[in-house]
C-alpha positions in Angstrom: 102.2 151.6 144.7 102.3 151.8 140.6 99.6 151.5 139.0 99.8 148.3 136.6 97.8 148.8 133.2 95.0 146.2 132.4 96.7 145.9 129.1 99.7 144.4 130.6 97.6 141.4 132.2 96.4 140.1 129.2 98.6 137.7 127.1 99.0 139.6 123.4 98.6 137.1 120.4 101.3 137.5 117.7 101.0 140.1 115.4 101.4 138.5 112.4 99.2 135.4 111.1 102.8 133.7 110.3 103.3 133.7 114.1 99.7 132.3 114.9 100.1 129.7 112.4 103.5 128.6 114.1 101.7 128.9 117.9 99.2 126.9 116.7 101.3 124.0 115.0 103.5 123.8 117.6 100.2 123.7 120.4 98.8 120.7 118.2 101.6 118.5 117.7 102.2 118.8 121.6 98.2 117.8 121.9 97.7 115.4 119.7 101.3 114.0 117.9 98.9 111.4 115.7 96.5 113.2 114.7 100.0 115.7 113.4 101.2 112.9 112.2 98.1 112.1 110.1 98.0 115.7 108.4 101.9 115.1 107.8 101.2 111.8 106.1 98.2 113.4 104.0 100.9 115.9 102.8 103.8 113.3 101.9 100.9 111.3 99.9 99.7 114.3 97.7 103.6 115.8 97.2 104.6 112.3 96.0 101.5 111.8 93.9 103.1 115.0 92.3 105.9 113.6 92.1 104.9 110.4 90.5 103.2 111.8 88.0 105.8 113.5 86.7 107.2 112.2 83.1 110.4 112.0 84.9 109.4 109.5 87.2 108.3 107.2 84.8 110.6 105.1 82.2 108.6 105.9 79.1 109.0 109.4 79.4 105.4 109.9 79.9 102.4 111.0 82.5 101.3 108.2 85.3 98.1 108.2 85.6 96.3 110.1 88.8 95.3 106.7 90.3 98.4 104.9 89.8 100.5 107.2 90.9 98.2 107.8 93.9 98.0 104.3 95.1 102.4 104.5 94.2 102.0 107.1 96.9 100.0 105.7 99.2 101.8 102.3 99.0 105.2 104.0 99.7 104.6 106.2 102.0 102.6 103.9 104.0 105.3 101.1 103.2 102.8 98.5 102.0 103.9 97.1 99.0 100.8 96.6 96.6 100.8 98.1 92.7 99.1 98.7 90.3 102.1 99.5 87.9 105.1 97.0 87.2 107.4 97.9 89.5 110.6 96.7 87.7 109.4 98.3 84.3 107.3 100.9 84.8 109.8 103.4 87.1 112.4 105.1 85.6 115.8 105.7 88.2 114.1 109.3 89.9 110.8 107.1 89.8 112.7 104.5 92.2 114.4 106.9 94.1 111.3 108.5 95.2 109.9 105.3 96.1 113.5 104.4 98.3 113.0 107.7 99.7 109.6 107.3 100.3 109.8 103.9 102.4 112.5 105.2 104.6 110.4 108.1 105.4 107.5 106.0 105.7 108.6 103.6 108.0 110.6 105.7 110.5 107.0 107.4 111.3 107.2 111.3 110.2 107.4 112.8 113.6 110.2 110.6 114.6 112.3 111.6 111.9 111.7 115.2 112.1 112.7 114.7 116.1 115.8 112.8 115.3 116.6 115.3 112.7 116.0 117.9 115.4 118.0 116.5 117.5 121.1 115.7 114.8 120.9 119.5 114.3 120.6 120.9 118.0 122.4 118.4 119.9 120.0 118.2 122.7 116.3 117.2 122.8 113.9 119.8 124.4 110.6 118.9 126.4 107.8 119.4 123.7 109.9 117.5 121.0 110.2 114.5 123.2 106.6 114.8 124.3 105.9 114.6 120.2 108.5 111.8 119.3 107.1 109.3 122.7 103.8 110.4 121.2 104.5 109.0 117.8 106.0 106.0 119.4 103.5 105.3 121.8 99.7 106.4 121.8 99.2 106.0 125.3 101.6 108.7 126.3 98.7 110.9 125.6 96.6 109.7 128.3 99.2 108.4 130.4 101.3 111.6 130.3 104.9 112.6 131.3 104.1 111.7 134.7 103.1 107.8 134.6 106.6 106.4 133.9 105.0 102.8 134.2 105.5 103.5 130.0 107.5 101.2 128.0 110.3 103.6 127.1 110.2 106.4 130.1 110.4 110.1 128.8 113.6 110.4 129.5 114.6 108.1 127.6 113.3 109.5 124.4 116.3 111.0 123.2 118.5 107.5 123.2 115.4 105.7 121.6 115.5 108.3 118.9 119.3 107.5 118.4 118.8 103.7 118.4 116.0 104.4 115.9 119.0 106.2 113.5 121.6 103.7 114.0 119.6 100.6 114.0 118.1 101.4 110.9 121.3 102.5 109.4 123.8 99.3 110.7 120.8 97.0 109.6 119.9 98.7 106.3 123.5 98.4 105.2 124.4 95.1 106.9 122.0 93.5 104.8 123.3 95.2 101.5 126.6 94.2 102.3 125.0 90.6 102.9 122.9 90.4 100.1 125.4 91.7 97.4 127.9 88.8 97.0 124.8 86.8 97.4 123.0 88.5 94.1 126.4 88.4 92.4 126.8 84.6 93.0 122.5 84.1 92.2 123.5 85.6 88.8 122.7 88.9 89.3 125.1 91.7 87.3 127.6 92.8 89.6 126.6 96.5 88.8 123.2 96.1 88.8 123.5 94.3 92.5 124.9 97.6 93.4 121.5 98.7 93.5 119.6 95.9 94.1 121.3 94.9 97.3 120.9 98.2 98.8 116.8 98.1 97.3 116.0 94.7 98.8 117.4 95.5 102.0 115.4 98.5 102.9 112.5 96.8 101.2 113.1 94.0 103.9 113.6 96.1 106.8 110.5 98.6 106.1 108.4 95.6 105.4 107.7 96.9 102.5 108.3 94.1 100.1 108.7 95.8 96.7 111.3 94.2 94.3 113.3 95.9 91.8 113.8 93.7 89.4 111.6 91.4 86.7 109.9 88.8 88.2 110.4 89.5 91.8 112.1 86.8 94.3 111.0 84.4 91.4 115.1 84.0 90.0 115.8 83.4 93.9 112.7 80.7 94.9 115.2 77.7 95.8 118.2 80.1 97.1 117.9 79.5 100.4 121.0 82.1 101.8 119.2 84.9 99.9 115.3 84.2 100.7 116.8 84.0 105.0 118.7 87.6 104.6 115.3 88.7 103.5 113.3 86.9 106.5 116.0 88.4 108.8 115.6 92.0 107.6 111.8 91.3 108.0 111.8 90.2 111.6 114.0 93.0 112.5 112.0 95.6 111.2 108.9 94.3 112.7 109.9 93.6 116.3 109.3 97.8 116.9 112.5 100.2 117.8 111.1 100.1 121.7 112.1 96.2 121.7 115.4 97.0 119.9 116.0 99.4 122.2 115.2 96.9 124.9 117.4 94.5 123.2 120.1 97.0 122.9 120.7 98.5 126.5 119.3 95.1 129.0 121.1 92.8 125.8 120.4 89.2 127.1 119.3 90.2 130.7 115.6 88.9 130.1 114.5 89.4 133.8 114.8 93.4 132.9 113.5 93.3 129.8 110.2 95.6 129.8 106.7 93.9 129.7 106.0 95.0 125.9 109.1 93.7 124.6 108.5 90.1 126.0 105.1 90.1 125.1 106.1 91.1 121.1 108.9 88.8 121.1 107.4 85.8 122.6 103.7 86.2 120.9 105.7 86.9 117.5 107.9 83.6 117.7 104.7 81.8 118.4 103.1 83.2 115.2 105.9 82.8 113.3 106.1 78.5 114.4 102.0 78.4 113.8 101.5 80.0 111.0 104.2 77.8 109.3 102.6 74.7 110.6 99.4 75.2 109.4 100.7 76.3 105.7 102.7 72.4 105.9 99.6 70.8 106.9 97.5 73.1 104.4 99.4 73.3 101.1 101.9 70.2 101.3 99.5 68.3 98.6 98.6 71.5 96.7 100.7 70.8 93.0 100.4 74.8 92.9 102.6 75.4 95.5 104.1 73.2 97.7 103.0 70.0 96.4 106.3 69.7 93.9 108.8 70.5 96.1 111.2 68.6 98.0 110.3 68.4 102.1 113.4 70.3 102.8 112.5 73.5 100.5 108.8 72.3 102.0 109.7 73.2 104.9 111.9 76.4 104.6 109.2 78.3 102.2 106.3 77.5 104.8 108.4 79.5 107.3 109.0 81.8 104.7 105.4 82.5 104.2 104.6 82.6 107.7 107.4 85.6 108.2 106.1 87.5 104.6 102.5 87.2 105.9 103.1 88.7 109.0 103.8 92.3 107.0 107.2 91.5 104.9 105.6 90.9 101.4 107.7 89.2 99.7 106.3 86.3 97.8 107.9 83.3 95.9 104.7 81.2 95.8 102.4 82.8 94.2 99.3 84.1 96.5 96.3 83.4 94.4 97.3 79.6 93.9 96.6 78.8 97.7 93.9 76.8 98.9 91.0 78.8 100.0 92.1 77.9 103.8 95.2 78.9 103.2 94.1 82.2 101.8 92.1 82.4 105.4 94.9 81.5 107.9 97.2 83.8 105.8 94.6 87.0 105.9 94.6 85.9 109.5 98.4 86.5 110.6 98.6 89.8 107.8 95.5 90.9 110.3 97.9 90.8 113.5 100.8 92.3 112.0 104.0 93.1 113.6 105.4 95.0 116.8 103.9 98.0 118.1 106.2 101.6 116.7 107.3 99.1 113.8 107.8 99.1 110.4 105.4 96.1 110.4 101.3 97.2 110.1 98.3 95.2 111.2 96.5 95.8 114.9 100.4 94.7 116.0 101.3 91.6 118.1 100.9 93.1 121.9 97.4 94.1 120.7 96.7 90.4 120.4 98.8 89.3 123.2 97.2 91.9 125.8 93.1 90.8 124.8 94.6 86.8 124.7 95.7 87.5 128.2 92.4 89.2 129.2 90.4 86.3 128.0 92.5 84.1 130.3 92.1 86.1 133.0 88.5 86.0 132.8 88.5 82.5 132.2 90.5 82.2 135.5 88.4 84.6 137.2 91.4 86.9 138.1 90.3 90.4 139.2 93.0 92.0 136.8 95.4 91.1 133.6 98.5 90.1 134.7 101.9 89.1 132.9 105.4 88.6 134.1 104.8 89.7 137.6 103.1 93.1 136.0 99.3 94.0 136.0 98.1 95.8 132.6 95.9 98.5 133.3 92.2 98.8 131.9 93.3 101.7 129.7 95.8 99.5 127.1 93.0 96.5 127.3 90.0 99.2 126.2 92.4 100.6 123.2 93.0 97.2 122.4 89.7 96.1 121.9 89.4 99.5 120.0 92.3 98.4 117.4 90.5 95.3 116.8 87.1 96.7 116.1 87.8 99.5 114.2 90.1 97.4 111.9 87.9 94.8 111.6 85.2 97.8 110.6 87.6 98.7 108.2 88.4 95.5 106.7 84.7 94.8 106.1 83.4 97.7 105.1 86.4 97.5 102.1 85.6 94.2 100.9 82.3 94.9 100.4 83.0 97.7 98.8 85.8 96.3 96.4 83.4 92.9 96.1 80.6 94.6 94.5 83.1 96.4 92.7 85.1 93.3 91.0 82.8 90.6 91.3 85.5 88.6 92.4 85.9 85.9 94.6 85.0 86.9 98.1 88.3 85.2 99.7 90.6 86.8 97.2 89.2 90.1 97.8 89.2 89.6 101.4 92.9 88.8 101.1 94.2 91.7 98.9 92.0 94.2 101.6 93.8 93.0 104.5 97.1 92.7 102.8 96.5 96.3 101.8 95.3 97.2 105.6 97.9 95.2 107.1 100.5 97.1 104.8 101.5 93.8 103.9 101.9 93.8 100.2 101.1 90.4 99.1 98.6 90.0 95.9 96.1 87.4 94.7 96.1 89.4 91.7 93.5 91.7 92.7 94.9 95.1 93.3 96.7 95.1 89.8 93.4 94.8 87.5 91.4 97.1 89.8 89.4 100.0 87.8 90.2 103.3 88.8 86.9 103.5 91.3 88.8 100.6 93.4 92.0 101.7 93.3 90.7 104.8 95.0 89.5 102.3 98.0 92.2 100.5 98.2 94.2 103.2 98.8 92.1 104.5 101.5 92.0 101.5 103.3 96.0 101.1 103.1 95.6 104.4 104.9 93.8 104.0 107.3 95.3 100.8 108.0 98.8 102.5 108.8 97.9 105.9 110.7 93.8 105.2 111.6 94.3 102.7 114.1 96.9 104.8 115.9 94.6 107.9 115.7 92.3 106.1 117.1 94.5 104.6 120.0 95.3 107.9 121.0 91.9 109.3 120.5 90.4 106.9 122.8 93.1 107.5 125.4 92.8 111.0 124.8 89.4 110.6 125.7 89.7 109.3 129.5 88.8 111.6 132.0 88.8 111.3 135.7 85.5 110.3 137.5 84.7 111.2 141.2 81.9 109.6 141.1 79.9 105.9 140.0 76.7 105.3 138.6 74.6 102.3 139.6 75.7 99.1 137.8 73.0 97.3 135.6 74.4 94.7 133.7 72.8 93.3 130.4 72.7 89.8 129.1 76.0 89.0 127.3 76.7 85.8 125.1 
């Protein structure tokens, strides 16, 4: 028998540190796709603050400041929507390209696009890249693995949810351009300069981004109706989450075989959308400010209007900071929930809320599990979701205090412009654009941490799970 040398049984590292380097990339993004995803996002941020600070990328010729064109950065990339800068005025044509790029990029979630671009270039999709794009998509897949196919898009399916991702946002990005341009033309708008705008204010509205190109925002457009509903279209589409397009797009109207994460987003987001514009009716209708000089037609229309911008769209024709102070709280309230899960949208997302409201009823009715639709949700998704909620709300409060003591300002506006900025809303009481440099710095974090900390954590915490063979004794302390 030969003899086998030792040396052969032991694995040999790559020679060179280039090749280490690309082991050990590739052996983290299988790991832990949002935690890649997270040092992917730090580097966009700092090559766009570059990028905004260059004199080309402003109109006068001249340097943006480090903290403006950080927060620029953060806002983009992140697709939130706050300034600190005039948008219209401030941003010379490579300074708004950056900032179209940057939303796209933003929104699509980094690791999804570099898997659909992957797969654009190598016609096929191989294991480890669909284990990082279901990973980007969904945080659970890292505890519930390629294996547990009770998922809401099934591994195999990763490569057709990637392609709806591309199209969809393509066909709805240009469908409202081609919408919104006769629309500008006919609002007033130069017909060359609604080549640009049309194109802006729809990926704007589909990212849920919510910045506006021109002077004075949706201001020109308050009482044209056909214009502010393209807008609130874009908006719900880009916050529903690819998965539920997806679901949309290959069961269509079949509702029985829709999956269980696409009902609950759909149904718990029409619900929002209905409640959140009766309580701004019952809350402003008398406010002179806002709704309180308008007709109860346009009454009407711009309370569902706010109801959809609040939920992450950011686009505002009454102005924030003239709400009554209850109207500032129900408002901080839906920006708090957000959209769909894997959506443009931020906040702790809609199936977040959905899946605790439905364990509170299931306590209530002393049911031994969470059901829904004829489906139990296991104890994993309710434990992330109550870590969502916690560490956003940790976030949240730990910012306003922060940004309170900083600005002396009213507690309810600050409260507002944190939440908007977590939420990656984009709506202003007026706050974030006279913040010194100290609280432009924390604002930015928290728009951060807002749009890749929660999923970090989700996937943290399922990371975290480990089997049990065994129980310790039960002791249970007083509660309520």
């Amino acid at each position: 028998m030969p003899r086998v040398s030792a040396r052969r049984l032991i694995p040999q590292e790559p020679g060179s540190w280039i090749q280490r380097l690309g082991v050990k990339l590739r052996d983290t993004t299988t790991e832990s796709p949002a935690r890649f995803a997270v040092v992917i996002f730090v580097s966009l941020i700092a090559l766009f603050t570059v990028l905004f600070s260059l004199p080309a990328a402003s109109a006068t010729g001249q340097r943006t400041s480090l903290a403006d064109a950080l927060f620029t950065a953060v806002s983009t990339i992140c697709v939130t929507g706050l300034a600190t800068v005039d948008m219209d005025s401030h941003w010379s044509p490579f300074g708004n390209a950056l900032v179209f790029i940057g939303v796209q990029v933003g929104a699509l979630g980094v690791l999804t696009l570099a898997s659909i671009l992957g797969l654009v270039i190598s016609k096929r999709l191989g294991l480890r890249a669909k284990l990082i794009a279901a990973g980007d998509s969904n945080p659970l897949r890292v505890h519930g693995g390629p294996v547990n196919e009770g998922q809401t898009v099934r591994l195999g399916e990763v490569g057709s949810l990637l392609l709806t991702v591309a199209i969809s946002t393509l066909i709805i990005e240009v469908s409202l351009a081609i919408i919104l341009y006769p629309l500008l033309v006919i609002a007033g708008v130069d017909p060359l300069i609604a080549l640009w705008e049309a194109p802006y204010y729809g990926a704007m509205a589909f990212t849920n981004t919510g910045f506006t190109p021109n002077a004075g925002g949706l201001t020109p457009f308050a009482d044209d109706h056909a214009i502010l509903f393209v807008l609130m279209l874009g908006v719900f589409l880009g916050s529903i989450g690819f998965p539920v397009i997806f679901t949309l797009a290959k069961q269509r109207w079949h509702y029985r075989k829709w999956s269980l994460h696409a009902k609950l987003t759909l149904i718990t987001t029409v619900i929002l959308f209905f409640a959140g514009a009766a309580m701004f009716l019952i809350l402003e209708y008398d406010n002179p400010a806002t709704f309180g000089s308008m007709d109860a037609g346009n009454t009407t229309f711009q309370a569902f209007f706010m109801s959809a911008m609040t939920r992450s769209g950011g686009f505002s024709v009454v102005d924030p900071g003239e709400l009554h102070g209850s109207s500032l709280l129900v408002a901080s309230m839906l920006m708090f929930v957000g959209g769909g899960s894997a959506s443009t949208a931020g906040g702790i997302k809609v199936t977040t809320l959905a899946v605790l409201a439905l364990a509170v009823f299931s306590e209530a009715k002393g049911r031994p599990s969470v059901q829904a639709f004829g489906r139990r949700i296991p104890s994993d998704v309710q434990r992330v979701a109550l870590s969502v909620v916690a560490w956003g709300a940790t976030i949240v409060a730990a910012s306003t205090i922060i940004l309170t003591q900083i600005t002396k300002a009213p507690v309810e506006h600050v409260l507002f412009d944190v939440i908007s900025g977590f939420a990656t809303v984009g709506l202003s009481t007026g706050i974030a654009e006279n913040l010194p440099d100290a609280g432009v710095y924390v604002l930015a974090a928290t728009m951060f941490m807002g749009r890749v900390g929660t999923v970090t954590l989700a996937a943290a915490v399922a990371a975290s799970s480990k089997t049990q063979l065994y129980s310790l004794p039960v002791e249970r302390p007083i509660v309520g």
